[in-house]
C-alpha positions as CSV (number, residue, x, y, z in Angstrom):
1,X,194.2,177.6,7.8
2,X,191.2,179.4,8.5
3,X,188.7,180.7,5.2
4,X,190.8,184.1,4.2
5,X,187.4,186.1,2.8
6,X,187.0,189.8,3.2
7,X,186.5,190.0,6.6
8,X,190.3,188.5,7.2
9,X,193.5,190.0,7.1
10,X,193.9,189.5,3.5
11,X,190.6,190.4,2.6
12,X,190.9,193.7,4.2
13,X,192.3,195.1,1.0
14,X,189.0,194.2,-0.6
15,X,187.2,197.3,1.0
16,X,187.8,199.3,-1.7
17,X,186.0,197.0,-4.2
18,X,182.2,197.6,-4.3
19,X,179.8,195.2,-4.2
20,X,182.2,192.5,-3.8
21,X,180.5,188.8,-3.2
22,X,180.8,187.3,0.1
23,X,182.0,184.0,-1.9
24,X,184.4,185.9,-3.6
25,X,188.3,185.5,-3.4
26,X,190.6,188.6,-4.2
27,X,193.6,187.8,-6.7
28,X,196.8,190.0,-6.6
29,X,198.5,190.8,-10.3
30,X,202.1,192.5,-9.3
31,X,205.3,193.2,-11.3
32,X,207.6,189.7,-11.3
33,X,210.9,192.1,-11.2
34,X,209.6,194.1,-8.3
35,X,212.2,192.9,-5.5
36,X,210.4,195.7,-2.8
37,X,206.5,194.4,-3.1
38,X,207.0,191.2,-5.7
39,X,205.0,188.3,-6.2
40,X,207.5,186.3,-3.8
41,X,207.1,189.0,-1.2
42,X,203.5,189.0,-0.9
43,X,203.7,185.8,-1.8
44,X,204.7,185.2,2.3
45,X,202.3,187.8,3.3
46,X,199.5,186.8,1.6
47,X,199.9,182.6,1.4
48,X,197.8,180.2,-0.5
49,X,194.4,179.9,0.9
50,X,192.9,176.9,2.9
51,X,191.9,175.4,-1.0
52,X,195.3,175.1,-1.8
53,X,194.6,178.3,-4.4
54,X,197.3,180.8,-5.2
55,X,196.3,184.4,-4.5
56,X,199.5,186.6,-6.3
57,X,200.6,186.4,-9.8
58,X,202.6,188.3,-12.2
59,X,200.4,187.6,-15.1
60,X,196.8,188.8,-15.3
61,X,195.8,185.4,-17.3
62,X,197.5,183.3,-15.1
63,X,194.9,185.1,-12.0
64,X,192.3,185.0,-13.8
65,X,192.9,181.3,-14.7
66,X,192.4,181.0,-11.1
67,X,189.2,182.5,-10.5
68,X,185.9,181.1,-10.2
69,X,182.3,181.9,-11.0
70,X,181.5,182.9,-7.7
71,X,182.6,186.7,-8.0
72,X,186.1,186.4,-7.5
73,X,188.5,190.1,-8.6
74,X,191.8,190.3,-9.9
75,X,193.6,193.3,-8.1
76,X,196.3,195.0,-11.0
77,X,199.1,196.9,-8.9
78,X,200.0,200.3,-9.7
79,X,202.7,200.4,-12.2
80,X,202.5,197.3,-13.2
81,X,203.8,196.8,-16.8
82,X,202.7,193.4,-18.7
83,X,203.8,192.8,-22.6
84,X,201.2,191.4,-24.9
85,X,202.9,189.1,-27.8
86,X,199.4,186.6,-27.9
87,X,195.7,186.5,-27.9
88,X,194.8,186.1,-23.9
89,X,191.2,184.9,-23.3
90,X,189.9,185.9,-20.0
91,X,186.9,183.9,-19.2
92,X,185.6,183.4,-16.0
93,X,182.1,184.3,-15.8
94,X,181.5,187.4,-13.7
95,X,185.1,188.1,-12.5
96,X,185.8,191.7,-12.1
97,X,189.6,192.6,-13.4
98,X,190.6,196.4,-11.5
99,X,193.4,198.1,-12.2
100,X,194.8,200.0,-8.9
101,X,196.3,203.5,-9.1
102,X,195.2,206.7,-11.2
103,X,196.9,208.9,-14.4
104,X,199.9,207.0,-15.2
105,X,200.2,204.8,-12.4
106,X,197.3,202.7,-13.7
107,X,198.7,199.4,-14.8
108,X,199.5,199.2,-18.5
109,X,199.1,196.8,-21.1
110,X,201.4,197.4,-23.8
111,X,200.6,195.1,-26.9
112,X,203.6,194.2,-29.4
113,X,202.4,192.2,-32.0
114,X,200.0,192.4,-34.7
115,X,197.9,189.7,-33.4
116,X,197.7,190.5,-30.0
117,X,194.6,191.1,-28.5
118,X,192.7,189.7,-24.8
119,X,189.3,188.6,-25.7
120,X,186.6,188.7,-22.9
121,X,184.7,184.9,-23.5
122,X,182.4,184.7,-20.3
123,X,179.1,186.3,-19.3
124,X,179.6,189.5,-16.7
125,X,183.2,189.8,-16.7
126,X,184.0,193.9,-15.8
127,X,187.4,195.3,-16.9
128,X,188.2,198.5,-15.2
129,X,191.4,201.5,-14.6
130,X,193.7,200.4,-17.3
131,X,195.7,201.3,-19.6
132,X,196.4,199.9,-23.2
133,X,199.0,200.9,-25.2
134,X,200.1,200.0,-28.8
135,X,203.4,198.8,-29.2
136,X,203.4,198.2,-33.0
137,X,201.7,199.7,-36.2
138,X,198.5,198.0,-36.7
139,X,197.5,195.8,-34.2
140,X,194.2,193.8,-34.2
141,X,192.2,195.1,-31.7
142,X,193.3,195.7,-28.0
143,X,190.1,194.0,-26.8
144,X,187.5,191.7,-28.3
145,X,183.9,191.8,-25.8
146,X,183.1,188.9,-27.5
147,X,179.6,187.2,-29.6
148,X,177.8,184.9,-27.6
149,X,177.9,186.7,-24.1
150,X,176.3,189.0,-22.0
151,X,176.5,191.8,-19.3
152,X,180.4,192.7,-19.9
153,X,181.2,195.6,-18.5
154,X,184.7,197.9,-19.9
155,X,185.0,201.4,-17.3
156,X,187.5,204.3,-16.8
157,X,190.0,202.5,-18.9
158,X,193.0,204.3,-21.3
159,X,193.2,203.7,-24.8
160,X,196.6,205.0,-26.5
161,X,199.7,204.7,-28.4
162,X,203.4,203.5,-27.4
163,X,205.0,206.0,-29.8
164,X,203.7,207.9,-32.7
165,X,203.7,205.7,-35.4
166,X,201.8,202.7,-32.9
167,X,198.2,202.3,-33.6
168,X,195.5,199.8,-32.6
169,X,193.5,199.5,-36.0
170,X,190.0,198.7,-33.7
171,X,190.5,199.6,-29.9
172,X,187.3,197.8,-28.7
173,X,185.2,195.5,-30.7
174,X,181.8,194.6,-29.0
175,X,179.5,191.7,-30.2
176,X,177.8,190.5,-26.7
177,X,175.1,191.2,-25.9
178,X,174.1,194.1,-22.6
179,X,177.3,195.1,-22.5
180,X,178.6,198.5,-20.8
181,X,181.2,200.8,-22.5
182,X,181.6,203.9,-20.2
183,X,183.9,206.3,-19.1
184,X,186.1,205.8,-20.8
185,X,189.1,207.3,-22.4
186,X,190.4,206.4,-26.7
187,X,193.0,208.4,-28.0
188,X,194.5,208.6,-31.4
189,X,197.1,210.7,-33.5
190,X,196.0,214.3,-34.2
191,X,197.3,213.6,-37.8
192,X,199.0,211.7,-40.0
193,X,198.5,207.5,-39.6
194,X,196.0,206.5,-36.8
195,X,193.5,204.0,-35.6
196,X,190.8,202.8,-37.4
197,X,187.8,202.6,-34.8
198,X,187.5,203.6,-30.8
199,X,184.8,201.5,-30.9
200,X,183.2,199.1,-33.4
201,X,180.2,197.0,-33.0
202,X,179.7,193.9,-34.5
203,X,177.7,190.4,-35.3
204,X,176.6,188.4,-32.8
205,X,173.6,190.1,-31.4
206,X,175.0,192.7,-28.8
207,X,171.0,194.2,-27.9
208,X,171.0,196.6,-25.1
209,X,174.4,197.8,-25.7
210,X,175.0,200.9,-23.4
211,X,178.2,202.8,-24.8
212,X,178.1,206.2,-22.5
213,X,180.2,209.1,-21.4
214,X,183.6,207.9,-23.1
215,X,185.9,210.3,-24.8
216,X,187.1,209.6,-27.8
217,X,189.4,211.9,-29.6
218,X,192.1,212.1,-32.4
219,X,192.0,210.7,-36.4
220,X,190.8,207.5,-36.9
221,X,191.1,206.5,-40.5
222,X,189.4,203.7,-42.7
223,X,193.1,202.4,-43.5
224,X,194.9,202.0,-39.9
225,X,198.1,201.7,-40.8
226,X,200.8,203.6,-42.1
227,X,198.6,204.8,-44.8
228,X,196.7,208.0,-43.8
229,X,193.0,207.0,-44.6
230,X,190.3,208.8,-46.1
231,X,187.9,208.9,-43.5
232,X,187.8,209.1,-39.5
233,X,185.7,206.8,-37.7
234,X,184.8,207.1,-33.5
235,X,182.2,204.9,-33.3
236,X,181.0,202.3,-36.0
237,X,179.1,199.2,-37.2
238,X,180.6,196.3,-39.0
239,X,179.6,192.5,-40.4
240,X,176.2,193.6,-39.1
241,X,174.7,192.9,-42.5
242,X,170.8,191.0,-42.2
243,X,170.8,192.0,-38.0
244,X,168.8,193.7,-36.4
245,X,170.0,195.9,-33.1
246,X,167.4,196.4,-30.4
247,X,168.1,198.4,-27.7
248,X,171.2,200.6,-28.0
249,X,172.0,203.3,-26.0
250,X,174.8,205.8,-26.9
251,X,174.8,208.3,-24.8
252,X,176.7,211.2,-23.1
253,X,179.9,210.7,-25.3
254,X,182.5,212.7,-26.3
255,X,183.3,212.3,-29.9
256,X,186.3,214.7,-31.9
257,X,187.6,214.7,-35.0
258,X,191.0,215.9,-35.6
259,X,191.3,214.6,-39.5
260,X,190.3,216.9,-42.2
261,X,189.3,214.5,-45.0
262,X,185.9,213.2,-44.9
263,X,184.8,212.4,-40.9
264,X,182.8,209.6,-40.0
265,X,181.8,210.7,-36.5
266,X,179.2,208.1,-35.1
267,X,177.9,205.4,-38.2
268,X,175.9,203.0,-37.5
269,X,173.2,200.9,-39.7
270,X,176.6,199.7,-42.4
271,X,175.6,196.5,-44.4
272,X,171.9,197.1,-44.2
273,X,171.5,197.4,-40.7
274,X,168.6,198.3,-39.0
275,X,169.2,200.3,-35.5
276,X,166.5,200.7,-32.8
277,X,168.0,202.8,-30.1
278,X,168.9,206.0,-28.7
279,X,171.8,208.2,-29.3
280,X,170.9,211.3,-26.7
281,X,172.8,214.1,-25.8
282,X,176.5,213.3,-27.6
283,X,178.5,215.9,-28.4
284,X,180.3,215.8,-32.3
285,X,182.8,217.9,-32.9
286,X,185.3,218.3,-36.4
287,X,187.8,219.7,-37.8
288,X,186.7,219.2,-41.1
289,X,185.2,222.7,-42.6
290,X,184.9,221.3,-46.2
291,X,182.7,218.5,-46.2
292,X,179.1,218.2,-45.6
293,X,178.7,216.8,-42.1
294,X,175.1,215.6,-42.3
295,X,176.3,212.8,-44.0
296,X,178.9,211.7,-41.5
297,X,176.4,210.8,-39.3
298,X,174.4,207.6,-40.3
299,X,172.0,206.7,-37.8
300,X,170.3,203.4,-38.9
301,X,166.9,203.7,-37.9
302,X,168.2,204.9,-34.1
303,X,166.6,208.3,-32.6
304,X,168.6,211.5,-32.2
305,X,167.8,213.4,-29.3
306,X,169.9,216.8,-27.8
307,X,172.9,216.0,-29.5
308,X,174.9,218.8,-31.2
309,X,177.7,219.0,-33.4
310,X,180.4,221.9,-33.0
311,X,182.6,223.0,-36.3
312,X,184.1,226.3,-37.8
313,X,183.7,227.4,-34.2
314,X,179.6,227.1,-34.4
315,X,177.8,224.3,-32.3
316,X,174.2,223.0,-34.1
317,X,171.5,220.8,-32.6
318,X,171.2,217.8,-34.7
319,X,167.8,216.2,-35.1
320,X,166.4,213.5,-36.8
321,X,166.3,216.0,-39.8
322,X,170.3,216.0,-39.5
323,X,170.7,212.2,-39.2
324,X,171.6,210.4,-43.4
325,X,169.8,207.0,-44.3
326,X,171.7,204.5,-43.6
């Protein structure tokens, strides 16, 4: 059988993946009840390739589990529904992992169980265009870019609830180290019980982290479960104590606060911290009228630049003047 690359019949779905590497194989991740279009379908269409190496899957880690370093990308199918009841480690250095489809056909992820989570453990691994859902009250984290790493890359994904009283109690935790966290979407509960962080950063070194143009919206609380916290938090630091951050770039984001009991918009330099970095043109914005916002926002050490902050219907440039010790 002759080398099925991008060039070949197969490969010709491939087009629509940017930048992919000559050497690279493409991987398809489809529904295993899907009798139209299933994996024993395309299967037939799409046969093992001239290594022997299965190409369609119903289960992300089982393709990924296929895929080498050489550039390889998972394809996700539209609709396609997988149920998280475990920890899933995807680590295959520089596989890309793209969910196909936009709004709510974007694949989903919809994790059950208080412990499940997918960590990313491999340098330059890109997760894009999907969806993940909490199924249960407090789960872990959805996913873990993890210490000891580099160059991970998390893009136009969906961050949300199952039902109301779901919750993810961190949506993405980030300890490697050049990492990308962009466009992006992480929503929580107007009120009432909610997450605890869109996005926390911690140990492990993660310089030159680039966390830009997300949205993050909704009340996330200190608590995370079915106890309604005392304070909100979109972006955070934690287990950073005796580190030093080089490097970070926060920029372009997004950030509202729908709780009214003590926000914590963007806080950063926790555990004696010390933050060199940029934070330029966020925009902040609360529902919280009562409490002195200037010390919600705890830069660290990083530099402020043309951010503002909008509450009680008035929008304020924030400068460094604005900006609590950490």
């Amino acid at each position: 059988m002759a080398s099925q690359n991008q060039l070949s019949r197969y490969g010709a779905i491939s087009r629509v993946i940017p930048e992919l590497s000559p050497a690279g194989r493409v991987f398809l991740v489809i529904d295993s009840d899907d009798t139209t279009v299933g994996p024993d379908n395309l299967g037939n269409d799409f046969p093992v390739d001239n290594k022997g190496v299965v190409r369609v899957y119903s289960i992300i880690q089982d393709a990924v589990n296929a895929c080498d370093s050489r550039g390889d990308v998972v394809l996700v199918a539209p609709y396609y529904t997988q149920d998280f009841e475990r920890a899933d480690c995807w680590a295959a250095a520089g596989v890309q992992v793209i969910g196909m489809g936009s709004g709510d056909a974007r694949p989903a992820l919809r994790f059950d169980t208080a412990g499940a989570t997918i960590n990313i453990r491999a340098d330059g691994i890109r997760v894009s265009n999907l969806m993940f859902m909490a199924g249960e009250d407090s789960i872990a984290r959805a996913i873990n870019l993890d210490t000891g790493f580099f160059g991970q890359r998390l893009d136009h994904c969906l961050f949300n609830k199952d039902s109301a009283a779901d919750n993810f109690r961190v949506m993405v935790r980030v300890g490697a180290k050049e990492s990308v966290i962009e466009d992006n979407h992480f929503i929580a509960r107007d009120t009432g019980v909610a997450s605890g962080r869109a996005i926390s950063i911690v140990g492990g070194d993660p310089d030159q982290l680039v966390i830009r143009n997300n949205y993050i919206y909704g009340q996330y609380d200190t608590v995370s479960d079915t106890t309604d916290g005392a304070a909100s938090i979109g972006v955070d630091t934690t287990n950073l104590a005796d580190t030093n951050l080089s490097g970070v770039l926060i920029e372009k984001n997004l950030i509202v606060n729908t709780d009214t009991a003590v926000p914590s918009l963007l806080r950063l330099g926790a555990g004696g911290l010390t933050v060199r970095g940029l934070a330029n043109e966020n925009r902040f914005v609360t529902y919280d009228s009562a409490t002195a916002d200037t010390s919600k926002i705890l830069g660290g050490g990083i530099r402020f630049t043309h951010n503002y902050i909008g509450r009680d219907s008035s929008e304020n440039l924030i400068g460094d003047s604005f900006v609590a010790a950490a």
